[in-house]
C-alpha positions as CSV (number, residue, x, y, z in Angstrom):
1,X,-4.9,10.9,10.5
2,X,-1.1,12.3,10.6
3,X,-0.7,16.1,11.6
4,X,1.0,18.4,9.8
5,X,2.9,22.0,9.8
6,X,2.3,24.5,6.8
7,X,4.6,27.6,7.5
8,X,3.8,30.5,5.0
9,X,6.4,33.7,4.1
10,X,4.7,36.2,2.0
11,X,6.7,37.9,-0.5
12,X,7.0,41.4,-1.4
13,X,4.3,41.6,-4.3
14,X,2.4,39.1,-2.0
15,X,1.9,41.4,1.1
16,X,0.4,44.1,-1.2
17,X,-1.7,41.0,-2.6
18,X,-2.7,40.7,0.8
19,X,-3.6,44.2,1.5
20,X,-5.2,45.1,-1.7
21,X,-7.7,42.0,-1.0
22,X,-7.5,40.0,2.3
23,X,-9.3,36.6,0.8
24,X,-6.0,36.1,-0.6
25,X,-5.8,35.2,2.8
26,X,-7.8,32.3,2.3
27,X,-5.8,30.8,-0.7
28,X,-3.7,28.8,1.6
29,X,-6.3,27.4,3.1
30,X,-8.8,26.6,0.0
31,X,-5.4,24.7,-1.4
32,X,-5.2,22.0,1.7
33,X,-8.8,21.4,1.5
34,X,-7.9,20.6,-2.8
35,X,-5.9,18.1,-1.0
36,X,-8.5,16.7,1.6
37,X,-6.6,18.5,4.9
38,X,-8.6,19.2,7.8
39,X,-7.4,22.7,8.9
40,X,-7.0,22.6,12.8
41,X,-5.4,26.1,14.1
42,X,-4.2,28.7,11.7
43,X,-2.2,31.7,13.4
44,X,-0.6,35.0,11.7
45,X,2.9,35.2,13.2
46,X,5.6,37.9,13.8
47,X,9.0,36.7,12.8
48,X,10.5,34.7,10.1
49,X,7.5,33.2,8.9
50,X,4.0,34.7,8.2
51,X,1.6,32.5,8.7
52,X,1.4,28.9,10.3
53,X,-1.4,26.1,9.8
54,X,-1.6,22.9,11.4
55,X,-3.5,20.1,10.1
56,X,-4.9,16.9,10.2
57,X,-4.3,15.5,6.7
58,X,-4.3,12.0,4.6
59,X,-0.9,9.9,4.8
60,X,1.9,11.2,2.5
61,X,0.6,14.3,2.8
62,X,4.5,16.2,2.0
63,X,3.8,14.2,-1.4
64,X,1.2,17.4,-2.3
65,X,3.9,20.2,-1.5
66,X,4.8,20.6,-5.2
67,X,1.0,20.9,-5.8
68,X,0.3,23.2,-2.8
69,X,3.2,25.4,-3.8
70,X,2.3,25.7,-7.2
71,X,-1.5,26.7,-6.1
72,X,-0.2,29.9,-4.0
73,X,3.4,30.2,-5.6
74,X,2.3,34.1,-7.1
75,X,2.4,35.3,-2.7
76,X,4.4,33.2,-0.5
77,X,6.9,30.0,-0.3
78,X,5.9,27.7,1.9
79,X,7.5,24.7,4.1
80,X,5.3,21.5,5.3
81,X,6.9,19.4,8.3
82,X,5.3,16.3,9.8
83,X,4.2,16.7,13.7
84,X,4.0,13.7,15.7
85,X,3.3,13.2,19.3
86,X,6.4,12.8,22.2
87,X,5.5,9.0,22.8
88,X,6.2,8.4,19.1
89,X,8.6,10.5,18.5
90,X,10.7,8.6,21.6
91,X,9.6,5.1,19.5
92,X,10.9,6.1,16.8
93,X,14.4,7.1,17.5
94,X,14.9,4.0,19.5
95,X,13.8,2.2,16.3
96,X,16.0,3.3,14.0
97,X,19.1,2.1,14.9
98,X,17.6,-1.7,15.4
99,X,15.6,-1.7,12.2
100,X,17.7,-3.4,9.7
101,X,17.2,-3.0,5.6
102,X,16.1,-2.3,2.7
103,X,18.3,-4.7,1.2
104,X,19.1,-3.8,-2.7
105,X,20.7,-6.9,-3.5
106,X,17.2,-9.1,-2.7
107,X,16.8,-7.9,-6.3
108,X,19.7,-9.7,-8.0
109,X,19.6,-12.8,-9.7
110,X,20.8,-15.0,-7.3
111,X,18.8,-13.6,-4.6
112,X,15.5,-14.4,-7.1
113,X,17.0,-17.9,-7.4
114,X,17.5,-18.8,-3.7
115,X,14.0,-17.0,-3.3
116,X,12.1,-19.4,-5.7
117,X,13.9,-22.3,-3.9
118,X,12.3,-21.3,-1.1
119,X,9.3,-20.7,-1.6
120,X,7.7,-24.2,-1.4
121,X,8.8,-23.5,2.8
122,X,7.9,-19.8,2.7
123,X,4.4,-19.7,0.6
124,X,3.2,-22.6,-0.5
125,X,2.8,-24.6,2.5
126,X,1.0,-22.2,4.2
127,X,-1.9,-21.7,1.2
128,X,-1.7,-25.6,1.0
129,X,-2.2,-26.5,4.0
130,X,-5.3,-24.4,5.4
131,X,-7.2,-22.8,1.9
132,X,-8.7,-25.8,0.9
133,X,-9.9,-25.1,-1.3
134,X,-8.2,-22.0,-3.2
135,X,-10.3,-20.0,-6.1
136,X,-8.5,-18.0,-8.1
137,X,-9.7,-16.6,-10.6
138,X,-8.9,-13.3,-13.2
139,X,-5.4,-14.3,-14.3
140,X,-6.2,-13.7,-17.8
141,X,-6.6,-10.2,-17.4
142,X,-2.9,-9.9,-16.7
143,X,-1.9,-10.7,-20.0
144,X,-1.5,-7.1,-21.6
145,X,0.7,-6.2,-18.8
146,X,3.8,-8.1,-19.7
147,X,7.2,-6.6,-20.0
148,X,6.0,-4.1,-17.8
149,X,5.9,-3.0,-13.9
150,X,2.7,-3.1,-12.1
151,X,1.3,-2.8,-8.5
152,X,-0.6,-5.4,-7.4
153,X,-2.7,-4.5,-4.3
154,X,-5.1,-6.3,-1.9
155,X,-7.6,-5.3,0.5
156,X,-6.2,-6.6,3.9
157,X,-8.1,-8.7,6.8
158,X,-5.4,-11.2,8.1
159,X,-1.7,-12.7,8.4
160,X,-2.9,-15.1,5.6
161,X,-3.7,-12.4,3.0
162,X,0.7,-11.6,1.4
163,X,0.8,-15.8,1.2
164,X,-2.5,-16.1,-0.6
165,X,-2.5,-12.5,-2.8
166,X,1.5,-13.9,-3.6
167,X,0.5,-17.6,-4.6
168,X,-2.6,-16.2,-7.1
169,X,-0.3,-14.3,-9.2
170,X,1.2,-15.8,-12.2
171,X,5.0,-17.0,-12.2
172,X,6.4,-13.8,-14.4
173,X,5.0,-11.4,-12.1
174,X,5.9,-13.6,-8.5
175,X,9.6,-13.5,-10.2
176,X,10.0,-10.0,-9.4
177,X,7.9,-8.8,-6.9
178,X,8.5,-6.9,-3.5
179,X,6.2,-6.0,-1.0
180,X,6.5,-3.5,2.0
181,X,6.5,-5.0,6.1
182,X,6.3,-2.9,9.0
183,X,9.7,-2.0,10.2
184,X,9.1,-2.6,13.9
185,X,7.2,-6.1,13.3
186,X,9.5,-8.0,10.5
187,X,12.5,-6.3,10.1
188,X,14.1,-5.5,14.2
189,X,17.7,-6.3,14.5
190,X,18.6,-8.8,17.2
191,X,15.8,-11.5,17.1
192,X,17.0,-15.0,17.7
193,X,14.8,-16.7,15.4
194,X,16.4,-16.8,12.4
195,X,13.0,-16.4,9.9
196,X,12.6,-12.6,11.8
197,X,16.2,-11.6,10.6
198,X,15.9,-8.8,8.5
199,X,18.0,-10.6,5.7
200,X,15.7,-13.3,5.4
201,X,12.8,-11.0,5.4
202,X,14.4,-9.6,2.1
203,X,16.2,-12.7,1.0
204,X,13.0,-15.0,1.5
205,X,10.0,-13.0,1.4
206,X,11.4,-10.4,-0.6
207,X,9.8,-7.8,1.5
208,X,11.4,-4.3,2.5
209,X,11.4,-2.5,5.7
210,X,8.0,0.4,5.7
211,X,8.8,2.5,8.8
212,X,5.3,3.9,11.0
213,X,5.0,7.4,10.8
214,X,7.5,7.7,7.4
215,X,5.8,10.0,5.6
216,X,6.9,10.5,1.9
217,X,9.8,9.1,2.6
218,X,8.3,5.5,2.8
219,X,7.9,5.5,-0.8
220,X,11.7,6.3,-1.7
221,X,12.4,2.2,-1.8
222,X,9.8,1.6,-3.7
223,X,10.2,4.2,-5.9
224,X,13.7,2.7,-6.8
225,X,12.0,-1.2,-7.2
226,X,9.7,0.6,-9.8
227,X,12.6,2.5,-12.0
228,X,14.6,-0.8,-11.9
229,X,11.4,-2.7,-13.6
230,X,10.2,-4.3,-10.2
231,X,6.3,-5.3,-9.7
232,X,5.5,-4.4,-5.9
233,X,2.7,-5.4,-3.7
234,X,0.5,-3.3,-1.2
235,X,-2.1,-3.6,1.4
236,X,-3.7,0.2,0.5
237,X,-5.4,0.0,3.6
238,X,-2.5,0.1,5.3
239,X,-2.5,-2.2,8.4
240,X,-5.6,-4.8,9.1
241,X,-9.1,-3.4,8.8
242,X,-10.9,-4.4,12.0
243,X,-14.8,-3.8,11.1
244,X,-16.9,-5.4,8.2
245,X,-16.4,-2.8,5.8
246,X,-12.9,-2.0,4.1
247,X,-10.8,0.8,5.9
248,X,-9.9,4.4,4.0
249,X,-6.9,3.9,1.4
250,X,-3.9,5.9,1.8
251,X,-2.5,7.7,-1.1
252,X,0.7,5.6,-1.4
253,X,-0.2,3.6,-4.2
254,X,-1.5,6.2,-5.9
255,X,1.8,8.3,-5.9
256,X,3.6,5.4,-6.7
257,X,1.5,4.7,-10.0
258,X,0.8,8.5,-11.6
259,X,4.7,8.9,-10.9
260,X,5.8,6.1,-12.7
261,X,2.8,5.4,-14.6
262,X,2.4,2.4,-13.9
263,X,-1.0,-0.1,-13.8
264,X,-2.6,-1.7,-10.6
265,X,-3.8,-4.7,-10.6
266,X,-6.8,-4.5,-7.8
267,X,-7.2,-7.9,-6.3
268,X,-9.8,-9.3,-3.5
269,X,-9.4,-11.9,-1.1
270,X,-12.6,-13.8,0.1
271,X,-12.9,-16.1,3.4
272,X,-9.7,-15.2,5.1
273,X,-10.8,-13.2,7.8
274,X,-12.0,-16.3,8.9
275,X,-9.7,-18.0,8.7
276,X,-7.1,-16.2,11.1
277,X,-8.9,-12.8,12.2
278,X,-7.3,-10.2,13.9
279,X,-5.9,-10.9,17.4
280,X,-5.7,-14.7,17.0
281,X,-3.1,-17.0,16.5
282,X,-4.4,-19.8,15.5
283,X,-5.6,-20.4,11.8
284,X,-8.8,-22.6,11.0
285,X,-8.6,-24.0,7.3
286,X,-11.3,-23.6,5.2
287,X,-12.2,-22.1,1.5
288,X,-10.2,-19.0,0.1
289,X,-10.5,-16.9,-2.6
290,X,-8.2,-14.7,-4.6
291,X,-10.2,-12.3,-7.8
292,X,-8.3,-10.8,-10.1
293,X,-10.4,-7.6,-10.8
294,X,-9.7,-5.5,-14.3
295,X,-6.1,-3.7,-14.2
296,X,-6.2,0.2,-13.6
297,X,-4.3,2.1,-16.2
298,X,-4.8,6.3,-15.1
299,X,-5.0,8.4,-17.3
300,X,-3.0,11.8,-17.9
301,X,-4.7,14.6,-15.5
302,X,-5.9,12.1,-13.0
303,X,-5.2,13.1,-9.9
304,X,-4.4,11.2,-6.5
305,X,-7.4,11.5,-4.6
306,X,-9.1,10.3,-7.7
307,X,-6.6,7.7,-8.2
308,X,-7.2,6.3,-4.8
309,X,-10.8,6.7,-5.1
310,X,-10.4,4.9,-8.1
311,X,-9.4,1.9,-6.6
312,X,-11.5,1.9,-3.8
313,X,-14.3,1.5,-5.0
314,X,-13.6,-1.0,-7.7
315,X,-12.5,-3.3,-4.3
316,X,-15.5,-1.6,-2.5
317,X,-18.2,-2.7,-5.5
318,X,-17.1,-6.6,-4.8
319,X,-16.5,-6.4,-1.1
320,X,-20.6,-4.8,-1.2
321,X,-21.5,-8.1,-2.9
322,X,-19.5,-10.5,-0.1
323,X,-21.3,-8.2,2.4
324,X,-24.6,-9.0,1.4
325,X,-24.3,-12.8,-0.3
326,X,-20.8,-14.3,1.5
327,X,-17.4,-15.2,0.1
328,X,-18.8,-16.7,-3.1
329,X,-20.3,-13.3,-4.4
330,X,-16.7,-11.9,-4.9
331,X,-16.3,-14.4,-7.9
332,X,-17.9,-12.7,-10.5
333,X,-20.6,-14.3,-13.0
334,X,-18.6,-14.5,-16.0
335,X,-15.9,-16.4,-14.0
336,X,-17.8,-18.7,-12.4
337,X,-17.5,-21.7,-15.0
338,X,-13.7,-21.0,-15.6
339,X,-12.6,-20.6,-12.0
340,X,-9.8,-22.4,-10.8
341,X,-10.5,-24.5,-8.0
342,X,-7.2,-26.0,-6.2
343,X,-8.7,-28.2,-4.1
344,X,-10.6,-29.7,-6.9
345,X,-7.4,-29.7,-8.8
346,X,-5.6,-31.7,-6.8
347,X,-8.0,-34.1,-6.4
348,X,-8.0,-34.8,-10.0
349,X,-4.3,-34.9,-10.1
350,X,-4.3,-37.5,-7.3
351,X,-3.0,-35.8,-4.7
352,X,-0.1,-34.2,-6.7
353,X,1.2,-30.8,-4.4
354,X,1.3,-27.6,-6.6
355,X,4.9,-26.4,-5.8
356,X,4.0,-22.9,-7.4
Protein backbone atom coordinates (compact mmCIF):
# COMPACT_ATOMS: atom_id res chain seq x y z
CA UNK A 1 0.00 0.00 0.00
CA UNK A 2 0.99 3.83 -0.76
CA UNK A 3 2.86 5.77 2.22
CA UNK A 4 1.78 8.76 3.46
CA UNK A 5 2.82 11.99 5.57
CA UNK A 6 0.36 13.38 8.36
CA UNK A 7 2.00 16.70 9.78
CA UNK A 8 0.11 17.93 12.91
CA UNK A 9 0.33 21.84 14.43
CA UNK A 10 -1.48 22.10 17.65
CA UNK A 11 -3.21 25.26 18.39
CA UNK A 12 -3.31 27.29 21.31
CA UNK A 13 -6.40 25.81 23.22
CA UNK A 14 -5.05 22.48 21.72
CA UNK A 15 -1.63 22.45 23.65
CA UNK A 16 -3.50 23.01 26.96
CA UNK A 17 -5.78 20.01 25.56
CA UNK A 18 -2.72 18.29 25.42
CA UNK A 19 -1.44 19.03 28.80
CA UNK A 20 -4.53 18.80 30.66
CA UNK A 21 -4.87 15.07 29.28
CA UNK A 22 -2.16 13.49 27.15
CA UNK A 23 -4.58 10.72 25.28
CA UNK A 24 -5.52 13.62 23.30
CA UNK A 25 -2.40 12.57 22.02
CA UNK A 26 -3.77 9.56 20.66
CA UNK A 27 -6.74 11.30 18.70
CA UNK A 28 -4.62 11.58 15.71
CA UNK A 29 -3.84 8.30 15.64
CA UNK A 30 -7.36 6.51 16.57
CA UNK A 31 -8.57 8.89 13.34
CA UNK A 32 -6.16 7.01 10.60
CA UNK A 33 -6.99 3.76 11.92
CA UNK A 34 -11.18 5.07 11.26
CA UNK A 35 -9.70 5.18 7.92
CA UNK A 36 -7.87 1.78 7.77
CA UNK A 37 -3.99 3.46 7.96
CA UNK A 38 -1.38 1.41 9.32
CA UNK A 39 0.65 3.88 11.52
CA UNK A 40 4.36 3.20 10.78
CA UNK A 41 6.70 5.92 12.88
CA UNK A 42 5.09 8.77 14.70
CA UNK A 43 7.64 11.44 16.05
CA UNK A 44 6.93 14.87 18.29
CA UNK A 45 8.86 17.53 16.49
CA UNK A 46 10.45 20.92 17.40
CA UNK A 47 9.67 23.49 14.74
CA UNK A 48 6.93 24.39 12.54
CA UNK A 49 4.99 21.46 12.93
CA UNK A 50 4.15 19.36 16.09
CA UNK A 51 3.78 16.14 15.34
CA UNK A 52 4.54 13.95 12.24
CA UNK A 53 3.13 10.37 11.27
CA UNK A 54 3.89 8.27 8.51
CA UNK A 55 1.83 5.62 7.20
CA UNK A 56 1.05 2.95 5.18
CA UNK A 57 -2.59 3.57 4.01
CA UNK A 58 -5.33 2.36 1.25
CA UNK A 59 -5.12 4.22 -2.20
CA UNK A 60 -6.63 7.74 -2.32
CA UNK A 61 -5.94 8.05 1.02
CA UNK A 62 -5.70 12.38 0.67
CA UNK A 63 -9.56 11.68 -0.25
CA UNK A 64 -10.08 11.24 3.89
CA UNK A 65 -8.37 14.62 4.83
CA UNK A 66 -11.67 16.44 5.15
CA UNK A 67 -12.77 13.49 7.33
CA UNK A 68 -9.51 13.28 9.33
CA UNK A 69 -9.51 17.05 9.89
CA UNK A 70 -12.86 17.26 10.93
CA UNK A 71 -12.20 14.22 13.59
CA UNK A 72 -9.24 16.34 15.47
CA UNK A 73 -10.29 19.93 14.01
CA UNK A 74 -11.04 21.15 18.14
CA UNK A 75 -6.56 20.78 18.59
CA UNK A 76 -4.53 21.00 15.56
CA UNK A 77 -4.67 21.54 11.55
CA UNK A 78 -3.12 19.09 9.84
CA UNK A 79 -1.44 18.53 6.17
CA UNK A 80 -1.26 14.94 4.46
CA UNK A 81 1.43 14.52 1.56
CA UNK A 82 2.01 11.31 -0.48
CA UNK A 83 5.70 9.74 -0.05
CA UNK A 84 6.97 7.65 -2.70
CA UNK A 85 10.24 5.96 -3.16
CA UNK A 86 13.35 7.84 -5.40
CA UNK A 87 13.08 5.10 -8.26
CA UNK A 88 9.40 6.25 -8.70
CA UNK A 89 9.61 9.41 -8.05
CA UNK A 90 12.52 9.56 -11.15
CA UNK A 91 9.60 7.43 -13.29
CA UNK A 92 7.36 9.69 -12.79
CA UNK A 93 8.80 12.93 -13.86
CA UNK A 94 10.17 11.40 -16.93
CA UNK A 95 6.52 10.35 -17.57
CA UNK A 96 4.81 13.29 -17.47
CA UNK A 97 5.93 15.17 -20.18
CA UNK A 98 5.35 11.93 -22.75
CA UNK A 99 1.98 11.02 -21.39
CA UNK A 100 -0.52 12.55 -23.59
CA UNK A 101 -4.49 13.26 -22.56
CA UNK A 102 -7.25 13.36 -21.13
CA UNK A 103 -8.92 14.41 -24.12
CA UNK A 104 -12.32 16.41 -23.26
CA UNK A 105 -13.53 16.48 -26.68
CA UNK A 106 -13.79 12.28 -26.82
CA UNK A 107 -17.08 13.34 -25.26
CA UNK A 108 -18.64 15.32 -28.06
CA UNK A 109 -20.95 14.21 -30.41
CA UNK A 110 -18.95 13.60 -33.23
CA UNK A 111 -16.32 11.94 -31.31
CA UNK A 112 -19.39 9.37 -29.98
CA UNK A 113 -20.20 8.98 -33.74
CA UNK A 114 -16.78 8.17 -35.18
CA UNK A 115 -16.48 5.91 -31.92
CA UNK A 116 -19.58 3.76 -32.69
CA UNK A 117 -18.22 3.50 -36.25
CA UNK A 118 -15.46 1.99 -34.93
CA UNK A 119 -16.33 -0.19 -32.82
CA UNK A 120 -17.04 -3.26 -35.07
CA UNK A 121 -12.69 -2.94 -35.51
CA UNK A 122 -12.10 -1.94 -31.84
CA UNK A 123 -14.71 -4.40 -29.77
CA UNK A 124 -16.47 -6.52 -31.51
CA UNK A 125 -14.12 -8.56 -33.37
CA UNK A 126 -12.20 -9.28 -30.53
CA UNK A 127 -15.37 -10.79 -28.31
CA UNK A 128 -16.45 -12.45 -31.72
CA UNK A 129 -13.74 -14.06 -32.60
CA UNK A 130 -12.45 -15.95 -29.41
CA UNK A 131 -15.72 -16.00 -26.67
CA UNK A 132 -17.51 -18.46 -28.32
CA UNK A 133 -19.68 -18.69 -26.93
CA UNK A 134 -20.65 -15.33 -24.91
CA UNK A 135 -23.29 -15.47 -21.84
CA UNK A 136 -24.59 -12.53 -20.83
CA UNK A 137 -26.86 -12.30 -18.69
CA UNK A 138 -28.56 -9.45 -16.02
CA UNK A 139 -29.38 -6.69 -18.52
CA UNK A 140 -32.75 -6.24 -17.17
CA UNK A 141 -31.65 -5.09 -14.06
CA UNK A 142 -30.40 -1.92 -15.79
CA UNK A 143 -33.61 -0.67 -16.63
CA UNK A 144 -34.33 1.70 -13.55
CA UNK A 145 -31.10 3.41 -14.18
CA UNK A 146 -31.91 5.26 -17.31
CA UNK A 147 -31.43 8.99 -17.76
CA UNK A 148 -28.92 8.66 -15.16
CA UNK A 149 -24.91 8.15 -14.67
CA UNK A 150 -23.72 4.98 -13.30
CA UNK A 151 -20.33 3.12 -12.74
CA UNK A 152 -20.10 0.04 -14.12
CA UNK A 153 -17.23 -2.09 -12.65
CA UNK A 154 -15.68 -5.53 -13.23
CA UNK A 155 -13.44 -7.72 -11.39
CA UNK A 156 -10.21 -7.94 -13.53
CA UNK A 157 -8.16 -11.16 -14.68
CA UNK A 158 -7.03 -10.34 -18.37
CA UNK A 159 -6.50 -7.99 -21.52
CA UNK A 160 -9.95 -9.54 -22.64
CA UNK A 161 -11.96 -8.31 -19.68
CA UNK A 162 -12.75 -3.89 -21.03
CA UNK A 163 -13.79 -5.66 -24.66
CA UNK A 164 -16.03 -8.24 -23.07
CA UNK A 165 -17.41 -6.03 -19.74
CA UNK A 166 -17.92 -3.10 -22.92
CA UNK A 167 -19.84 -5.48 -25.38
CA UNK A 168 -22.41 -6.89 -22.38
CA UNK A 169 -23.67 -3.57 -21.70
CA UNK A 170 -26.69 -2.24 -23.43
CA UNK A 171 -26.42 0.38 -26.38
CA UNK A 172 -27.67 3.60 -24.06
CA UNK A 173 -25.06 3.05 -21.57
CA UNK A 174 -21.95 1.91 -24.27
CA UNK A 175 -23.05 5.49 -25.96
CA UNK A 176 -21.50 7.31 -23.25
CA UNK A 177 -19.13 5.48 -21.37
CA UNK A 178 -15.28 6.12 -20.46
CA UNK A 179 -13.04 4.03 -18.80
CA UNK A 180 -9.55 4.73 -17.15
CA UNK A 181 -5.89 3.11 -18.91
CA UNK A 182 -2.70 3.25 -17.35
CA UNK A 183 -0.89 6.34 -18.44
CA UNK A 184 2.46 4.71 -19.04
CA UNK A 185 0.91 1.55 -21.03
CA UNK A 186 -1.89 3.17 -23.48
CA UNK A 187 -1.43 6.71 -23.46
CA UNK A 188 2.92 7.47 -24.05
CA UNK A 189 3.57 10.07 -26.67
CA UNK A 190 5.78 9.02 -29.51
CA UNK A 191 4.66 5.39 -30.37
CA UNK A 192 4.70 4.63 -34.08
CA UNK A 193 1.76 2.47 -34.15
CA UNK A 194 -0.93 4.47 -34.67
CA UNK A 195 -3.76 2.34 -32.39
CA UNK A 196 -1.12 3.31 -29.12
CA UNK A 197 -1.54 7.14 -29.99
CA UNK A 198 -3.10 8.71 -27.14
CA UNK A 199 -5.85 10.27 -29.48
CA UNK A 200 -7.00 7.12 -30.55
CA UNK A 201 -6.99 5.79 -27.17
CA UNK A 202 -9.63 8.55 -26.35
CA UNK A 203 -11.08 8.87 -29.84
CA UNK A 204 -11.57 4.93 -30.19
CA UNK A 205 -11.63 3.39 -26.95
CA UNK A 206 -12.84 6.23 -25.26
CA UNK A 207 -10.49 5.65 -22.42
CA UNK A 208 -8.56 8.45 -20.39
CA UNK A 209 -5.06 8.52 -19.18
CA UNK A 210 -4.96 7.05 -15.01
CA UNK A 211 -1.36 8.05 -13.93
CA UNK A 212 0.49 5.21 -11.19
CA UNK A 213 1.05 6.69 -8.04
CA UNK A 214 -1.86 9.73 -8.70
CA UNK A 215 -3.33 9.77 -5.68
CA UNK A 216 -6.61 11.80 -5.43
CA UNK A 217 -5.86 13.44 -8.19
CA UNK A 218 -6.62 10.38 -10.46
CA UNK A 219 -10.19 10.90 -9.81
CA UNK A 220 -10.36 14.74 -11.01
CA UNK A 221 -11.19 13.36 -14.80
CA UNK A 222 -13.58 11.30 -13.85
CA UNK A 223 -15.05 13.39 -11.52
CA UNK A 224 -15.72 15.87 -14.52
CA UNK A 225 -17.17 12.70 -16.94
CA UNK A 226 -19.67 12.23 -13.94
CA UNK A 227 -20.94 16.04 -13.60
CA UNK A 228 -21.28 16.10 -17.44
CA UNK A 229 -23.73 12.93 -17.22
CA UNK A 230 -20.97 10.33 -18.33
CA UNK A 231 -21.28 6.50 -17.29
CA UNK A 232 -17.54 5.29 -16.51
CA UNK A 233 -16.07 1.96 -16.19
CA UNK A 234 -13.50 0.55 -13.56
CA UNK A 235 -11.38 -2.42 -12.79
CA UNK A 236 -11.72 -1.72 -8.62
CA UNK A 237 -9.06 -4.02 -8.26
CA UNK A 238 -6.90 -1.87 -9.86
CA UNK A 239 -4.45 -3.74 -12.15
CA UNK A 240 -4.78 -7.75 -12.88
CA UNK A 241 -5.24 -9.99 -9.91
CA UNK A 242 -2.64 -12.66 -10.17
CA UNK A 243 -3.95 -15.56 -7.52
CA UNK A 244 -7.39 -17.47 -7.58
CA UNK A 245 -9.08 -15.17 -5.32
CA UNK A 246 -10.01 -11.51 -6.22
CA UNK A 247 -7.45 -8.77 -5.14
CA UNK A 248 -8.36 -5.82 -2.25
CA UNK A 249 -10.55 -2.98 -3.98
CA UNK A 250 -9.26 0.50 -3.79
CA UNK A 251 -11.51 3.16 -2.70
CA UNK A 252 -11.80 4.93 -6.03
CA UNK A 253 -15.06 3.90 -6.99
CA UNK A 254 -16.35 4.46 -3.89
CA UNK A 255 -15.39 8.27 -3.81
CA UNK A 256 -16.53 8.56 -7.08
CA UNK A 257 -20.19 7.26 -6.26
CA UNK A 258 -21.05 8.76 -2.47
CA UNK A 259 -19.70 12.14 -4.24
CA UNK A 260 -21.91 12.17 -7.01
CA UNK A 261 -24.30 9.69 -5.80
CA UNK A 262 -24.30 7.76 -8.28
CA UNK A 263 -25.19 3.71 -8.67
CA UNK A 264 -22.71 0.87 -9.57
CA UNK A 265 -23.47 -1.66 -11.55
CA UNK A 266 -21.19 -4.75 -10.15
CA UNK A 267 -20.50 -7.04 -13.03
CA UNK A 268 -18.49 -10.56 -13.15
CA UNK A 269 -16.67 -11.98 -15.90
CA UNK A 270 -16.34 -15.90 -15.98
CA UNK A 271 -13.65 -18.02 -18.15
CA UNK A 272 -11.43 -15.18 -19.25
CA UNK A 273 -8.52 -15.84 -17.31
CA UNK A 274 -8.28 -18.60 -19.39
CA UNK A 275 -8.53 -17.40 -21.99
CA UNK A 276 -5.41 -14.93 -22.11
CA UNK A 277 -3.96 -15.07 -18.42
CA UNK A 278 -1.48 -12.83 -17.15
CA UNK A 279 2.00 -12.79 -18.85
CA UNK A 280 0.84 -14.33 -22.18
CA UNK A 281 0.15 -13.12 -25.46
CA UNK A 282 -1.52 -15.35 -27.02
CA UNK A 283 -5.45 -15.77 -26.53
CA UNK A 284 -7.12 -19.37 -26.66
CA UNK A 285 -10.95 -18.98 -27.61
CA UNK A 286 -13.32 -20.61 -25.61
CA UNK A 287 -16.73 -19.78 -23.47
CA UNK A 288 -17.09 -16.39 -21.71
CA UNK A 289 -19.32 -14.99 -19.41
CA UNK A 290 -20.45 -11.44 -18.50
CA UNK A 291 -23.27 -11.30 -15.06
CA UNK A 292 -24.93 -8.43 -14.51
CA UNK A 293 -25.30 -8.51 -10.65
CA UNK A 294 -28.07 -6.12 -8.82
CA UNK A 295 -27.11 -2.28 -9.17
CA UNK A 296 -25.68 -0.64 -5.85
CA UNK A 297 -27.52 2.45 -4.91
CA UNK A 298 -25.68 3.78 -1.17
CA UNK A 299 -27.36 5.12 0.95
CA UNK A 300 -26.90 8.62 2.93
CA UNK A 301 -24.30 7.94 5.98
CA UNK A 302 -22.56 5.14 4.12
CA UNK A 303 -19.23 5.48 4.27
CA UNK A 304 -16.27 4.49 1.89
CA UNK A 305 -14.82 1.68 3.48
CA UNK A 306 -18.35 0.32 3.62
CA UNK A 307 -18.92 1.36 0.21
CA UNK A 308 -16.07 -0.63 -1.07
CA UNK A 309 -16.82 -3.44 1.14
CA UNK A 310 -19.97 -3.24 -0.28
CA UNK A 311 -19.04 -4.13 -3.51
CA UNK A 312 -16.60 -6.54 -2.74
CA UNK A 313 -18.34 -8.87 -1.56
CA UNK A 314 -21.34 -8.78 -3.71
CA UNK A 315 -18.40 -9.78 -6.60
CA UNK A 316 -16.69 -11.99 -3.82
CA UNK A 317 -20.21 -14.06 -3.15
CA UNK A 318 -20.25 -15.13 -7.01
CA UNK A 319 -16.57 -15.43 -7.56
CA UNK A 320 -16.89 -18.10 -4.13
CA UNK A 321 -19.34 -20.03 -6.32
CA UNK A 322 -16.89 -20.08 -9.66
CA UNK A 323 -14.21 -21.13 -7.11
CA UNK A 324 -15.78 -24.08 -5.99
CA UNK A 325 -18.21 -25.26 -9.19
CA UNK A 326 -16.28 -23.40 -12.47
CA UNK A 327 -17.32 -20.63 -14.75
CA UNK A 328 -21.01 -21.80 -14.98
CA UNK A 329 -21.72 -21.19 -11.18
CA UNK A 330 -21.35 -17.31 -11.75
CA UNK A 331 -24.79 -17.43 -13.73
CA UNK A 332 -27.13 -17.37 -11.23
CA UNK A 333 -30.31 -19.90 -10.88
CA UNK A 334 -32.94 -17.59 -11.84
CA UNK A 335 -30.99 -16.63 -15.02
CA UNK A 336 -30.20 -19.73 -16.25
CA UNK A 337 -33.31 -20.32 -18.63
CA UNK A 338 -33.27 -16.66 -19.88
CA UNK A 339 -29.49 -16.33 -20.53
CA UNK A 340 -28.30 -15.06 -23.64
CA UNK A 341 -26.17 -17.28 -25.31
CA UNK A 342 -24.26 -15.65 -28.48
CA UNK A 343 -22.88 -18.39 -29.85
CA UNK A 344 -26.20 -20.15 -29.84
CA UNK A 345 -27.59 -16.98 -31.23
CA UNK A 346 -25.80 -16.83 -34.08
CA UNK A 347 -26.28 -20.14 -35.02
CA UNK A 348 -29.85 -19.60 -35.18
CA UNK A 349 -29.53 -16.55 -37.15
CA UNK A 350 -27.30 -18.39 -39.64
CA UNK A 351 -24.22 -17.12 -39.14
CA UNK A 352 -25.48 -13.37 -39.09
CA UNK A 353 -22.33 -11.19 -37.01
CA UNK A 354 -23.70 -9.08 -34.16
CA UNK A 355 -22.19 -5.69 -35.06
CA UNK A 356 -23.14 -4.39 -31.41
Amino acid sequence: MPHYVMLMRYRSHGVKAVRANPQVLLDANEALERCEANILHSFHLLGEWDQCAIVEAPDNFKAYRASIAHDISATADIDILPAIDLPLFQRLISQDARIGGPHPWQIRVWAKVARRAMRPYAFTRWVKRYCRPLTITGREKLATLKGRPCIVIGNHSSHMDHFVLFHALPEWIKWNIYFGAAADRWFLKGRKEITLQPWYQSLVNGSYPIRRGGGSAALDYPKWLLEQGCNIMIFPEGTRARGRGLSRFRHGVSLLALEHNVPVVPVYLAGLRKMRPVGTRTIQPGPAGAHILDPIVFEPGVTVPQATQRMYDAMHAVHERVLEHGDAAAESSRHLRGSRREGDLEEMRGGRSDQS
